[in-house]
N, C-alpha and C positions, 0 to 999 in steps of 0.2 A: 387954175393949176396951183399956184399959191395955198388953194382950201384945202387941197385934198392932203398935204401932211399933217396940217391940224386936223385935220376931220379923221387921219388915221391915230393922232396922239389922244385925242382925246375917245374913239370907241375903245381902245387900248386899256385905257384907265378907268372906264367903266365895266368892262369886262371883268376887273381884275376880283371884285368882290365875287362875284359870278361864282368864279372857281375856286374859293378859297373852301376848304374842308372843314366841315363842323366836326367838332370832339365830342365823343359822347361823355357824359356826364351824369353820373350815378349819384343819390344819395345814400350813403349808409350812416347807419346806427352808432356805430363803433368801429375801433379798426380792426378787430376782428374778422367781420362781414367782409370787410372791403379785403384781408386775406384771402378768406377764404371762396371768396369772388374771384381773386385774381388766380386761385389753385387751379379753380373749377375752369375758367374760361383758359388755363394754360393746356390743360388735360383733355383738351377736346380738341378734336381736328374738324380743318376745316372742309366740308363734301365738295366745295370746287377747288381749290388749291391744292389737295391733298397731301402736302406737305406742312403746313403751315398749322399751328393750332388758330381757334378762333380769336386769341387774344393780339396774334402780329398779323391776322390775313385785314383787308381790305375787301374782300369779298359781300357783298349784299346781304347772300346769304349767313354770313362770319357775324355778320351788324343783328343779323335776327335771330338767329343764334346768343348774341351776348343779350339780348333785349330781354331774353326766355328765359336765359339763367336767373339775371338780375329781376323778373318779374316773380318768378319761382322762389326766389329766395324771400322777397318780400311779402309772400305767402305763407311762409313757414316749412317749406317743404327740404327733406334732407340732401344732402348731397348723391347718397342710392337714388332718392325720386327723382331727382335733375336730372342727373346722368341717366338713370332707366326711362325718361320720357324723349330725352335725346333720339338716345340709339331704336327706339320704339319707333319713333320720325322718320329719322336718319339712317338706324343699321348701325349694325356693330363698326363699320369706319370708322364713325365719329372718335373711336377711343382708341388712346395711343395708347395702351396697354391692355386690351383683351382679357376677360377672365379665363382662366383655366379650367374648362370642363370638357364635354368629347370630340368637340368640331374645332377647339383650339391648341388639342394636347400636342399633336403634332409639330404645330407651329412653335408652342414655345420647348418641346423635345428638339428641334431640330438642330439646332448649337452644340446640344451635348454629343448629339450622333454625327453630325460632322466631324467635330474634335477625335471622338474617339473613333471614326471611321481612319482618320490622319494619323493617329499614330498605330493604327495597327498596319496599312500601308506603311510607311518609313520602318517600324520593325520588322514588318518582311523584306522590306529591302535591305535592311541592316544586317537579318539575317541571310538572306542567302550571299550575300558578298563576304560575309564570315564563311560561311558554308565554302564556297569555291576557295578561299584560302586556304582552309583546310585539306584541298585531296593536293595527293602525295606528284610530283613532278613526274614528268614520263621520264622510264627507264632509257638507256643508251638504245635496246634495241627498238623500242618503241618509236625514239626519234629518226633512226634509221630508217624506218619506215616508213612513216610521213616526209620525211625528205625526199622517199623513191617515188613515193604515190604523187609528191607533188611534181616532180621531175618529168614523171611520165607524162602529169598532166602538160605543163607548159611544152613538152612535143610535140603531142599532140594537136596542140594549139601553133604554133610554128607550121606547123604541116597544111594545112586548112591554108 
C-alpha cells in the first residue's frame, strides 16, 4: 500500500515528457522569407477548424499545411503557386479572402446590397410617416361622424 503513491508519483513524471508539444521549427534565408512565411501561413484557413488560419490552428491537418508552404517556398515557388496548389488540394476554403470572379461576385456584392437594401427601407419608412403628417385633419363634420359610427358601434356591442 505504501508503493502505490510512489509508483503513482513517479508514472506521473515520466509521463510528463510524453505530452510535451514539439515547435515546429523553420529555417529561413533571411527575414524576409520568414515574413512572408508568416503572411502566407496567416492567409490560409484551416479545413478542420474553419475558423482558425493555419498559423494559430493546432489541427494535424494545420501542421501539413504549414510543412507545404515552408517546402514550396524552399523550392522557389511564388506565393500564386502556394496558394493555387492549396486551394487545388483543399478548395477555395482555404483562403480568407476569395478572388472576385463569377461564383464569388455575389458574395463579396453582398454588404453593398444589404447596406443599400437598409437605407432604402428606413427612407420609406421616413417617408411615409412624412407622408401621413401631411394630410390635412378631419373636418368638424367628419369627426361627427366617426363619433356616430363609433357610438352605434359600442351599442350594438352592449346588446349582444
Amino acid at each position: 500500500m505504501r508503493l502505490l503513491p510512489a509508483f503513482f508519483a513517479v508514472l506521473m513524471m515520466l509521463s510528463v515528457p510524453a505530452i510535451a508539444e514539439v515547435s515546429e521549427v523553420y529555417d529561413f534565408d533571411t527575414r524576409a522569407e520568414e515574413q512572408r512565411y508568416q503572411q502566407l501561413i496567416s492567409e490560409l484557413r484551416c479545413p478542420k477548424c474553419q475558423n482558425q488560419n493555419i498559423a494559430d490552428s493546432n489541427a494535424p491537418i494545420s501542421k501539413d499545411m504549414r510543412d507545404e508552404v515552408y517546402r514550396m517556398m524552399q523550392d522557389g515557388a511564388s506565393n500564386e503557386q502556394i496558394v493555387g496548389a492549396l486551394v487545388d488540394r483543399f478548395g477555395e476554403f482555404v483562403q480568407y479572402k476569395p478572388p472576385v470572379d463569377n461564383r464569388t461576385i455575389l458574395l463579396w456584392a453582398f454588404p453593398a446590397i444589404a447596406t443599400i437594401g437598409g437605407f432604402l427601407i428606413v427612407a420609406g419608412v421616413v417617408w411615409r410617416a412624412r407622408r401621413r403628417e401631411d394630410e390635412p385633419p378631419l373636418s368638424a363634420e367628419d369627426r361627427a361622424r366617426a363619433e356616430q359610427i363609433l357610438a352605434s358601434q359600442s351599442d350594438k356591442a352592449d346588446r349582444r
